[in-house]
C-alpha positions in Angstrom: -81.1 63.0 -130.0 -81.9 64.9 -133.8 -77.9 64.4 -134.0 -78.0 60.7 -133.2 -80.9 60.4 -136.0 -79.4 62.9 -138.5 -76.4 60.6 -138.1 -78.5 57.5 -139.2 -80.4 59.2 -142.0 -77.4 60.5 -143.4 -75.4 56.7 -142.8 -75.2 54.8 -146.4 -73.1 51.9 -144.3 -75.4 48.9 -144.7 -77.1 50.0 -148.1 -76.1 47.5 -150.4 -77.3 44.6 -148.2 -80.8 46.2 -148.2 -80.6 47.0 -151.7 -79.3 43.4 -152.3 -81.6 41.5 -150.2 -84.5 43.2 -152.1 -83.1 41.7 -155.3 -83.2 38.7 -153.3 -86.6 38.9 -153.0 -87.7 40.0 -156.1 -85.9 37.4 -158.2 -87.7 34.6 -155.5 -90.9 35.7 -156.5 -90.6 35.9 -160.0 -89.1 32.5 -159.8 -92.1 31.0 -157.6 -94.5 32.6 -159.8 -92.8 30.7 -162.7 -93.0 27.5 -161.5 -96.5 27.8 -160.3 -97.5 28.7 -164.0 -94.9 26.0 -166.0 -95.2 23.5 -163.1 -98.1 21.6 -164.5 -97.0 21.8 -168.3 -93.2 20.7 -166.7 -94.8 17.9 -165.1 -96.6 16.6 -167.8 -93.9 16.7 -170.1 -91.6 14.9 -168.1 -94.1 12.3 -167.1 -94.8 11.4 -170.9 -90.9 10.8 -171.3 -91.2 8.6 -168.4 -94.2 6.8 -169.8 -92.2 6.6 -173.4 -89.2 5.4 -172.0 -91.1 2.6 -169.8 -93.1 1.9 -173.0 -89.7 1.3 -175.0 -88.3 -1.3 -172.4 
């Protein structure tokens, strides 16, 4: 059984996948947490180039 677990510890097969998914995740949040912040000034911005464009036709 310690060999079978020794075996595991010492196993590096699968490592990048782990190491990339938590890139994954990383980058998600810091993109979420971006759009929470800019999505209201993004919003607004777009809907006065709506209202300017409407205004113009």
């Amino acid at each position: 059984m310690t060999k079978q677990l020794q075996r595991l510890w010492e196993d590096e097969l699968g490592q990048d996948m782990v190491e990339y998914a938590l890139l994954l995740v990383l980058l998600t949040l810091v993109v979420i947490a971006a759009l929470r912040i800019l999505g209201p000034t993004i919003s607004t911005f777009f809907n006065n180039v709506s209202d300017n464009l409407n205004s113009v036709t």
